[in-house]
LUMMITOR-364417 format. One record per residue (C-alpha): x, y, z. Coordinates in steps of 0.5 Angstrom, whole numbers, padded with zeros to 4 digits, always signed. Layout:
N
XYZ
...
end
This chain:
434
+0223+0200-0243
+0220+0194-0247
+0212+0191-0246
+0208+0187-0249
+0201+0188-0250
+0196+0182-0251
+0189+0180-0252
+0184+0177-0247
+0178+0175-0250
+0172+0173-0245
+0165+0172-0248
+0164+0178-0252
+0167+0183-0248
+0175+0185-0249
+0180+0188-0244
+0187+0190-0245
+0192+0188-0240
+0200+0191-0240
+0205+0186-0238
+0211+0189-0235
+0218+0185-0235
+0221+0182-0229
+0223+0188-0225
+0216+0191-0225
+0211+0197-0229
+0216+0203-0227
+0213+0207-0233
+0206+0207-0230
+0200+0203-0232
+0194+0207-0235
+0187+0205-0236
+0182+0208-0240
+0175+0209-0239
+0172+0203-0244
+0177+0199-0241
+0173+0200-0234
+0166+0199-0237
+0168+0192-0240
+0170+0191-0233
+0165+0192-0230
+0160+0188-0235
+0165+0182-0234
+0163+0181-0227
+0156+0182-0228
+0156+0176-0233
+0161+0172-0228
+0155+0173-0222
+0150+0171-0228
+0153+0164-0230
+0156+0163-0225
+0149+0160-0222
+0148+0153-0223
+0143+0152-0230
+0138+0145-0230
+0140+0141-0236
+0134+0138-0239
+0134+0131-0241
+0133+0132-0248
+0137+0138-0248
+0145+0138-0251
+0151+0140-0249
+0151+0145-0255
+0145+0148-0252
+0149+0149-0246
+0154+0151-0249
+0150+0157-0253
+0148+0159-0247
+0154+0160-0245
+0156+0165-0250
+0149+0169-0249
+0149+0172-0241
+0145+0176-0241
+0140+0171-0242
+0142+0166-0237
+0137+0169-0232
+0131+0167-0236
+0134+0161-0239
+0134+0159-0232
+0127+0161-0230
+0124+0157-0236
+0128+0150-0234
+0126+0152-0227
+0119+0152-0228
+0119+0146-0233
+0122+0142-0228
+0117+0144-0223
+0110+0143-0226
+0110+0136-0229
+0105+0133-0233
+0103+0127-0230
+0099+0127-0223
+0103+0127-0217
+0109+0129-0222
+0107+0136-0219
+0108+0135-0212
+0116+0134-0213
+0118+0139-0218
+0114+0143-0214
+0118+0141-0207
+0124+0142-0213
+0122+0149-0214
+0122+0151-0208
+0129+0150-0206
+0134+0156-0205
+0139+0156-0211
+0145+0154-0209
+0151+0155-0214
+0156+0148-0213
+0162+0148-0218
+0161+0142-0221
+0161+0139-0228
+0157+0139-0234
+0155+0132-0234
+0154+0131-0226
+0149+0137-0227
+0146+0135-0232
+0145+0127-0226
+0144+0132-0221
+0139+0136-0225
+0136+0130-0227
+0135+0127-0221
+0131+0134-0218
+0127+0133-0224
+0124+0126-0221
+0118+0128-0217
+0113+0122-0213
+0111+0120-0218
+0107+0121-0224
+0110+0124-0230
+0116+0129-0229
+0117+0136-0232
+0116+0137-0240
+0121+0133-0243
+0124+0130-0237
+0123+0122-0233
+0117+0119-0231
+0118+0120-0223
+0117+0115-0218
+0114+0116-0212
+0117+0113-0205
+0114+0106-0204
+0112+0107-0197
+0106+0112-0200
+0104+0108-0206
+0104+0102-0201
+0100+0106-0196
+0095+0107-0203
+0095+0100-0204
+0093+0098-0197
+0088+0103-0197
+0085+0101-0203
+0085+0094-0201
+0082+0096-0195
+0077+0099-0197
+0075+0092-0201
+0076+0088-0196
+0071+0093-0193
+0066+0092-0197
+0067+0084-0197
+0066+0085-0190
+0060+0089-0190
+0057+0085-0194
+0058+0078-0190
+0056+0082-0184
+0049+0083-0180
+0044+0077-0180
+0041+0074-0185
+0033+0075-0183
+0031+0069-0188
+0033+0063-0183
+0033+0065-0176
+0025+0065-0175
+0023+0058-0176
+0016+0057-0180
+0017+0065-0181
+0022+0068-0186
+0025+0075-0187
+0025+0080-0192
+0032+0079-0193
+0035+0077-0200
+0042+0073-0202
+0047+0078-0204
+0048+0079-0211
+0051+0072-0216
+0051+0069-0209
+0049+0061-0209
+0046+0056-0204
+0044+0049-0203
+0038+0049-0199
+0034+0042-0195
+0028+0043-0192
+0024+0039-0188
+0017+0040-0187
+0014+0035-0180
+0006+0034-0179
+0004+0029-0172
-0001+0027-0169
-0009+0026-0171
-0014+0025-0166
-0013+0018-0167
-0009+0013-0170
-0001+0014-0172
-0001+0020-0177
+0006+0022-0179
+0007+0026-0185
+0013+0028-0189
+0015+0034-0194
+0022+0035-0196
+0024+0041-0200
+0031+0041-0204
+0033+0047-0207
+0038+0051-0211
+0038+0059-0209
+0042+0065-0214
+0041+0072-0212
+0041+0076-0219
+0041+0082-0215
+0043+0084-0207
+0035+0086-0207
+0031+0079-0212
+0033+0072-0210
+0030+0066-0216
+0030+0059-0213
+0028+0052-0216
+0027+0046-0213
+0024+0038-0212
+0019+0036-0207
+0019+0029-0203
+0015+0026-0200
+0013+0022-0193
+0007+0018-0191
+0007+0014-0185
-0001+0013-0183
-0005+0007-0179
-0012+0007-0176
-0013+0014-0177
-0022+0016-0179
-0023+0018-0186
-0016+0016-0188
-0013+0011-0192
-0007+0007-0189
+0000+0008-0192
+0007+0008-0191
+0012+0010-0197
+0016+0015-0199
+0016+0017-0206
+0018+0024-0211
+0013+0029-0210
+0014+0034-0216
+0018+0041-0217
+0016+0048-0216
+0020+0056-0217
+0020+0061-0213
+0022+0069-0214
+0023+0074-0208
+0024+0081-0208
+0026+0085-0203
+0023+0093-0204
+0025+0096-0198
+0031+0095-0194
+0031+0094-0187
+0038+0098-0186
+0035+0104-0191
+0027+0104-0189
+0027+0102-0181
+0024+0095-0184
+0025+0091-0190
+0019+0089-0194
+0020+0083-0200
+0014+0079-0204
+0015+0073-0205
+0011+0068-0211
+0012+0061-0210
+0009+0056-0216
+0008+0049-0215
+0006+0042-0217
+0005+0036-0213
+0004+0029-0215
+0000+0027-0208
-0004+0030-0203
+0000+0033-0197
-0006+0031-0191
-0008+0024-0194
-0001+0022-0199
-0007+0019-0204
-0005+0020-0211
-0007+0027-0215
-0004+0033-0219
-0005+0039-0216
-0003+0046-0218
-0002+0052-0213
+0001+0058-0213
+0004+0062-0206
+0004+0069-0206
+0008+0071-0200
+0009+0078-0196
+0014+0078-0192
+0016+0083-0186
+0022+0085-0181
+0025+0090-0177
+0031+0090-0173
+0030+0092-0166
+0035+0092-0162
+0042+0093-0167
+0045+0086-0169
+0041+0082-0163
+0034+0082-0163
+0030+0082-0169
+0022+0082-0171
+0019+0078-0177
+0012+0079-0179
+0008+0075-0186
+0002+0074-0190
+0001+0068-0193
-0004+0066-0200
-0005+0059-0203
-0010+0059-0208
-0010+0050-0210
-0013+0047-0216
-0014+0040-0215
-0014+0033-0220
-0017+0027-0216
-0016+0021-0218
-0022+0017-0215
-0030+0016-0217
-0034+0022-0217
-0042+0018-0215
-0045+0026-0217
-0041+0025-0225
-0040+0018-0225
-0033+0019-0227
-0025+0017-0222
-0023+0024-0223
-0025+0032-0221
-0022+0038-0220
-0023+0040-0213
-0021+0047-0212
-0018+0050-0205
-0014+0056-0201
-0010+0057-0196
-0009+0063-0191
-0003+0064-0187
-0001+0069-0181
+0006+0069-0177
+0010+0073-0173
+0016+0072-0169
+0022+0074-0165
+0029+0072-0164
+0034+0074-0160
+0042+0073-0160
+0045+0069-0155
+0052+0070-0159
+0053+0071-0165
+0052+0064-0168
+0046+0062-0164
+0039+0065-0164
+0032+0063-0160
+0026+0066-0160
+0019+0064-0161
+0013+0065-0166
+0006+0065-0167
+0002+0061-0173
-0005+0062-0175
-0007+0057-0181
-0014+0056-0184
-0016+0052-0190
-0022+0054-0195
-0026+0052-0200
-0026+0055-0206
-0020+0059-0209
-0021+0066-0206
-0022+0064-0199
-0029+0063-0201
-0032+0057-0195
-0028+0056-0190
-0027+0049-0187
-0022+0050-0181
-0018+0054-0177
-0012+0052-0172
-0007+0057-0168
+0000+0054-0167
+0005+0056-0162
+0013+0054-0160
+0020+0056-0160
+0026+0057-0166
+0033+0057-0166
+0038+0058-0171
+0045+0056-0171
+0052+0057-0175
+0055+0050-0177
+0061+0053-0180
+0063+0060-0184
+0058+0057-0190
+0053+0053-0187
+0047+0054-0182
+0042+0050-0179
+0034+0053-0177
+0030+0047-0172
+0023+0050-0170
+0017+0046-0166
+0010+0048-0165
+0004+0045-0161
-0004+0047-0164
-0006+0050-0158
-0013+0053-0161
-0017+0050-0167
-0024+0049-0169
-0027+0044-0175
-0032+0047-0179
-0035+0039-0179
-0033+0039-0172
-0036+0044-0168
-0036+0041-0161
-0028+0040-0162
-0023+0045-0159
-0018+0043-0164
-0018+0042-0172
-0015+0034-0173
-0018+0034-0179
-0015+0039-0182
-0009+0039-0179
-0004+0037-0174
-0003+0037-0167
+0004+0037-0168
+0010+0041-0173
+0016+0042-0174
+0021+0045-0178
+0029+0042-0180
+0032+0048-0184
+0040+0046-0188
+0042+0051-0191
+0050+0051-0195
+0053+0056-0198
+0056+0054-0205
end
């Protein structure tokens, strides 16, 4: 009986097979026992690599095929591209390998390059950078979307937040609150300021304020601005007639709020307003004059976003260069010196958004000298205020008040104090946003 004996080769390991002619073994097969450990170890080492192995995308096709060579280390081979595809160095890189790595191995039968794709795409994660060595993930757009948005959104919060609420400056009329602008916001501001009726004769004053406001921060408010002027007095006692309008001088003004009212309960600003004037505010003769009003303001919010309250104290130290004949010095000119005190409060109220009402209260006092030092008149001044919004950028304040309480120093058996003030004021307040 003739056979032939061949050789196979498998990896490392070899095993001798007997191949009998075409009519079968008939002498019988024997097998040593070398033979059935090696074949033993081959099937161990086909169970091994038979598991799919991650290529790497910096990985070669001699790497894997050296792999190959060496079962008996496929195991750890395995487990180190396992857990190279699953960290990741970049951020949210981590979430995918880590979903990647907690999938069971499954062990298809496909080609080398389509493994190394299919591995290349279990490497993409949501995001960030993949493994070491691997791709840039690139995560679903739905969640970087829902980032952006909320990202966005809280932008938009914010811009929103700052333009909500009520700005306490305007809806009092004479009285002012202790809100500021928001930061690097500017305004363009005319404000008009009216004073009717003397005791006798027609008396009509006018002061015009136009201004440009900057806040340089949430909380510190700067202003510059001009005055004008408008006198209109006929018949009046101690008055000289008149009827023009002409420039009036330029002032600053620097507001700082120390407390805010959402953080403290009330807010609280300081205000100091230097000014010069060309004519006299009561009389409209022609003088210089130079003055500086120191203001403290005051509000609280009592009901939120519909009811507010406002408190201020006001002071006005004035020197004076009159342009008249002096008889005591034998000269047309004199420095007169004089102060002003204030005291206002106010309410206002929501009817809606964009409409407030309410009414103030106003007490007024002229002295001598710059520290309050004589005092020649007195006068209490009530009426109504209401504030609208025109549009997304503009508003308007009108108030009106009635003297109601007065007394003149050098008139003491009047109710009322006409020579110092007026029976009537009025405020127009246009304020626009730039």
């Amino acid at each position: 009986m003739r056979y032939s004996k061949r050789k196979r080769s498998v990896g490392t390991f070899e095993h001798e097979m007997i191949t009998v002619g075409r009519f079968g073994l008939k002498g019988g097969l024997m097998f040593k026992p070398k033979i059935w450990l090696r074949l033993g170890a081959l099937a161990v080492a086909s169970s091994a690599t038979a598991l799919p192995k991650p290529i790497l995308a910096t990985e070669t096709q001699e790497y894997s095929k050296e792999a190959a060579r060496q079962p008996g280390t496929a195991g750890p081979v395995l487990a180190q591209s396992g857990r190279r595809g699953a960290g990741g160095e970049g951020g949210e890189g981590g979430e995918g390998g880590e979903a990647g790595s907690s999938r069971p191995a499954v062990a298809p039968k496909v080609a080398p390059q389509q493994q190394q794709k299919s591995q290349a795409k279990q490497r993409r994660g949501l995001g960030g950078e993949g493994g070491e060595g691997g791709e840039r993930g690139f995560g679903p757009r739905s969640k970087r979307a829902e980032t952006r948005g909320r990202q966005s959104g809280e932008g938009e919060g914010e811009e929103e937040e700052g333009e909500r609420g009520v700005n306490t400056r305007y809806i009092f009329g004479f009285t002012e609150g202790a809100d500021t602008e928001r930061a690097r916001e500017k305004e363009f501001e005319n404000d008009t300021v009216g004073r009717l009726g003397k005791r006798s004769g027609t008396y009509t004053a006018l002061q015009n304020k136009s201004e440009v406001e900057f806040g340089v921060t949430d909380n510190v408010l700067v202003e510059f601005g001009l005055f004008g002027s408008y006198h209109r007095i006929q018949d009046v006692p101690d008055f000289d007639d008149r009827n023009g309008a002409r420039f009036d001088g330029a002032f600053a003004e620097l507001k700082y709020r120390f407390l805010d009212r959402d953080v403290h309960g009330f807010g609280m600003a300081f205000s100091v307003e230097p000014e010069w004037h060309r004519y006299s505010e009561l009389t409209g003769r022609f003088e210089n004059s130079y003055a500086v009003e120191l203001e403290l303001l005051v509000d609280k919010e009592l009901i939120p976003g519909t009811l507010f309250l406002a408190g201020n104290l006001v002071y006005e130290p004035e020197a004076v260069l009159a342009k008249e004949f002096d008889p005591d010095t034998g000269q047309f000119t004199k420095w007169e010196r004089e102060s002003n005190f204030q005291a206002l409060g106010a309410i206002s109220g929501a009817v809606t958004p964009n409409l407030f009402v309410g009414a103030e209260v106003r007490y007024l006092a002229k002295y001598e000298g710059n520290f309050l030092n004589h005092l020649e008149g007195r006068a209490l001044y009530v009426g109504p205020t209401l504030y609208a919004r025109l549009s997304p950028k503009s508003t308007i304040t009108l108030a009106y008040s009635w003297q109601v309480a007065g007394k003149a120093t050098e008139e003491p058996d009047q109710k009322l104090d006409l020579l110092n003030f007026e029976r009537q004021q009025f405020r127009v307040r246009w304020v626009s946003e730039l």
